[in-house]
C-alpha positions in Angstrom: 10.5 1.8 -7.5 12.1 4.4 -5.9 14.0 3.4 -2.4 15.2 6.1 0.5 18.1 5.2 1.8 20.6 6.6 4.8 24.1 6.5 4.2 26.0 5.5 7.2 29.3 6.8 6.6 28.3 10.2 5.0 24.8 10.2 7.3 23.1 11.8 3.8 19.8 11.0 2.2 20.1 9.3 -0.7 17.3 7.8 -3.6 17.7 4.9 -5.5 15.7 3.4 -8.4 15.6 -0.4 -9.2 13.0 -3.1 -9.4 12.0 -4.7 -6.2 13.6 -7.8 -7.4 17.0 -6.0 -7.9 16.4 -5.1 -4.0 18.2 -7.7 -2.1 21.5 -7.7 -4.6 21.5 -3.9 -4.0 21.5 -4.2 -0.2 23.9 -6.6 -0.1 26.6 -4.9 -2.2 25.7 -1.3 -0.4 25.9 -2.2 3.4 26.7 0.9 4.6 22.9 2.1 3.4 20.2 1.6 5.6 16.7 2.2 4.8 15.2 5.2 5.3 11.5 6.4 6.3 10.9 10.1 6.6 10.0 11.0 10.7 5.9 11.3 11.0 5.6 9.5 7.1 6.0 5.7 7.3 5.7 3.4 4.5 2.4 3.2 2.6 0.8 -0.5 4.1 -2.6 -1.9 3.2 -5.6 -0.3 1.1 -7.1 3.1 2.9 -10.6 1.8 1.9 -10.6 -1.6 3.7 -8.5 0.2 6.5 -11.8 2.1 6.5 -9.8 5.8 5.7 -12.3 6.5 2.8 -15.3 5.0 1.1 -15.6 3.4 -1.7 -16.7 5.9 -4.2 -20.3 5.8 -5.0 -19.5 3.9 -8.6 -18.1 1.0 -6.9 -21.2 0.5 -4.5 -23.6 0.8 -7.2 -21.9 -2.5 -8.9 -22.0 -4.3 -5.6 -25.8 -3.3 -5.0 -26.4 -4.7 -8.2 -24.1 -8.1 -7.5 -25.8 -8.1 -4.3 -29.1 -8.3 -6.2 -28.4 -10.3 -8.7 -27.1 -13.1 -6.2 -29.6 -12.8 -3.1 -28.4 -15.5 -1.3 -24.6 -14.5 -1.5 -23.6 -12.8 2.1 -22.6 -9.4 0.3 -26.5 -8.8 0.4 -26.3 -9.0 4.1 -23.4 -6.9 4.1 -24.8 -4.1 2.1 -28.1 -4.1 4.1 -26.6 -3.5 7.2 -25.1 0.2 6.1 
C-alpha cells in the first residue's frame, strides 16, 4: 500500500510503500511524518454502491432476482419488489 505522508521538518510530500502491518513500526520510528490527505480528496471509506453512489450493475441484480426467487420467503424478495 502506498502511504502520503508530510514531512515536518522539510514540509515536503513524501510516498511510502509498506504493508499495513508494517504501518505502526514505520510511524513510530519516523515521527517527524504526519499523514497526509490531498485538500478536496480524503481517503477512500466505505463501498460507493451501498453508500448509494452507483448501482449495482445490471449482472449483479439479475443473480439477486433469481436468489430472491428461488427463496420467496427470504426478505431480499421484499427488498427487490420495492424498486
Amino acid at each position: 500500500m502506498i502511504y502520503t505522508f508530510l514531512n515536518t521538518e522539510t514540509q515536503k510530500i513524501e510516498e511510502h510503500t509498506m504493508r499495513m502491518s508494517e504501518y505502526d513500526v514505520f510511524k513510530d520510528k519516523n515521527p517527524h511524518l504526519e499523514r497526509y490527505h490531498e485538500p478536496g480528496r480524503g481517503p477512500a471509506m466505505g463501498d460507493s454502491v451501498r453508500l448509494g453512489i452507483r448501482r449495482p450493475d445490471t449482472g449483479f441484480q439479475e443473480v439477486l432476482s433469481k436468489i430472491a426467487n428461488a427463496n420467496y420467503k427470504s426478505n431480499l424478495t421484499d427488498k427487490l419488489s420495492r424498486r
